[in-house]
N, C-alpha and C positions, 0 to 999 in steps of 0.2 A: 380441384386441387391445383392450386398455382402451382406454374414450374420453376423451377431455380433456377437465377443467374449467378453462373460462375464468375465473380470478381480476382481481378487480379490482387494481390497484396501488399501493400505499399513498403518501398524493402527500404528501410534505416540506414544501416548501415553491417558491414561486417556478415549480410547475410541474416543479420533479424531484422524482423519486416513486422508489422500493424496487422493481424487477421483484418478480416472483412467486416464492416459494420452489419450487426443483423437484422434485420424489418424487426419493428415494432411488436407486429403479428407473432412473429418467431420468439422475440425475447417475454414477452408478458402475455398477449392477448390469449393467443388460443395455445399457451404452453398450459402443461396437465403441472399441477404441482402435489406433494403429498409428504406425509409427515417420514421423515427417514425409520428406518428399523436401527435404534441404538445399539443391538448388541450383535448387527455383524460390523464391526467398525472398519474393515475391507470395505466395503462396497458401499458405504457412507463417504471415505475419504476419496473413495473412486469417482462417486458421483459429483462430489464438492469441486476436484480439479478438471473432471470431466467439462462441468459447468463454465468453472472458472477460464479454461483453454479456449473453449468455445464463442463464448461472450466477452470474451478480455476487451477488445474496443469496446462493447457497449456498457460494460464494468468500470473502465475508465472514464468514459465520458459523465455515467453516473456519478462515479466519484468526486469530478473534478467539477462536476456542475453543481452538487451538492455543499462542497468543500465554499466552493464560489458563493453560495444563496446564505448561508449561514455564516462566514467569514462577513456577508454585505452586511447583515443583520446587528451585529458583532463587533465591527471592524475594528473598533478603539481596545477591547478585549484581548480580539485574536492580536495587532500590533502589540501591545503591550504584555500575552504572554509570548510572540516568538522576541520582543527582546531581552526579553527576562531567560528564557532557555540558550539565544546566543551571548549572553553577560556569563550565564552559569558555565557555559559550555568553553568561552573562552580564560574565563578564571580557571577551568579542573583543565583546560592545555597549557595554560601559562604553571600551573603548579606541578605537572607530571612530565613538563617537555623537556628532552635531551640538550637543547642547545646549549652550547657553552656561555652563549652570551646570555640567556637568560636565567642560566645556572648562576653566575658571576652575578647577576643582579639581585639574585634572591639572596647567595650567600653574605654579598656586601650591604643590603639592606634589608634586615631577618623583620623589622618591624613595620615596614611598610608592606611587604607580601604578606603578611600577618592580618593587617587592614585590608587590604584590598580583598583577599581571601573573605573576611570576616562582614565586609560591608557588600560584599557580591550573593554571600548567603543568608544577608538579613532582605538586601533587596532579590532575592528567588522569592524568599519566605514573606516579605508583605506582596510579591507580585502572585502569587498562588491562586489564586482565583481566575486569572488573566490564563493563567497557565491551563486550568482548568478549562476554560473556555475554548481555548487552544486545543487541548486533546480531545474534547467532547466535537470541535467541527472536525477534527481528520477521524475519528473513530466512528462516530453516529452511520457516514457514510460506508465506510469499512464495514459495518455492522449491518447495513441492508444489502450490502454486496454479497456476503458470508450468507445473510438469509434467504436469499434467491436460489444462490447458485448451492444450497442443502437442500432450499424445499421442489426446489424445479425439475421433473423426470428428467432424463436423459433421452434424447432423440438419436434416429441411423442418425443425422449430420453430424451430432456432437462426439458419439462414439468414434466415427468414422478418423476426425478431426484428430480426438484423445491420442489413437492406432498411431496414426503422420508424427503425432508431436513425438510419442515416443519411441518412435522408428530416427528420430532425427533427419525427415525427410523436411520437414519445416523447423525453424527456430523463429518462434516470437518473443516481443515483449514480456508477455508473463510468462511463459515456458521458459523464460532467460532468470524473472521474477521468483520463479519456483525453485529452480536449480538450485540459487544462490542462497535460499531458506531451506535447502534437503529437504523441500515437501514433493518432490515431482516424482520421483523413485517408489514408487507403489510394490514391490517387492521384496 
């Protein structure tokens, strides 16, 4: 049995820091994986953040590598649905925004915000497919993330790990990730 090196934690800023990247070994090879029990949904969600806390750099790296190789595959797809989502995105701010000056633009030309509005949701709707492509590279990844960190036992380091986070003796990344979604609070 290899011994462990305690790494230090790469600190961001404000006090959240990068947990430690994990060996290979640790994240996939000689981890035990096994089908969760559905109906204690406690200690399924336990084990899921459990995972999640533990692995978060090698979670992200996954991610972002994946995100990367399918995005490469793709490219003209994924470009064309992220600008279909910021055309969409910037028309439903331009029609719900407070400013005055943009208020005064809409009320004094009802028929041109009308068109833009109208030619912003024709061009969503022939870009849909783009879009689609779009959500399939950031989800697929997200999806084998979610599948690891359900089917992979929990080890002492990861428990141990879980205890810190939720003692607020460390603050990471996705412990910051969690917070901000109410999933972190297991009580």
């Amino acid at each position: 049995m290899a011994a462990s090196v305690e790494r230090e934690n790469f600190v961001i800023s404000e006090g959240i820091q990068f947990a430690p990247l994990r060996t290979l070994n640790e994240f996939a090879l000689d981890a035990r994986f096994e089908v969760p029990q559905y109906n204690d949904m406690k200690k399924f969600k336990n084990r899921i953040i459990t995972n999640l806390l533990y692995f978060q750099t090698n979670y992200f790296i996954l991610f972002f590598a994946l995100f990367l190789l399918l995005s490469a595959f793709q490219s003209q797809n994924v470009l064309l649905g992220l600008t279909a989502l910021v055309v969409t995105a910037a028309v439903f701010f331009f029609s719900f925004t407070p400013y005055e000056q943009v208020k005064q633009f809409r009320a004094s030309h009802p028929y041109a915000t009308l068109a833009i509005i109208a030619l912003s949701g024709y061009y969503a709707i022939t870009q849909l497919p783009y879009v689609l492509s779009l959500l399939f590279a950031l989800m697929f990844p997200g999806l084998l993330v979610f599948l690891h960190a359900s089917l992979r036992l929990r080890n002492l380091g990861a428990k141990v790990n879980f205890h810190l986070e939720n003692a607020k003796l460390r603050n990471t990344v996705m412990a910051t990730l969690l917070d901000t979604v109410g999933l972190r609070n297991m009580e």
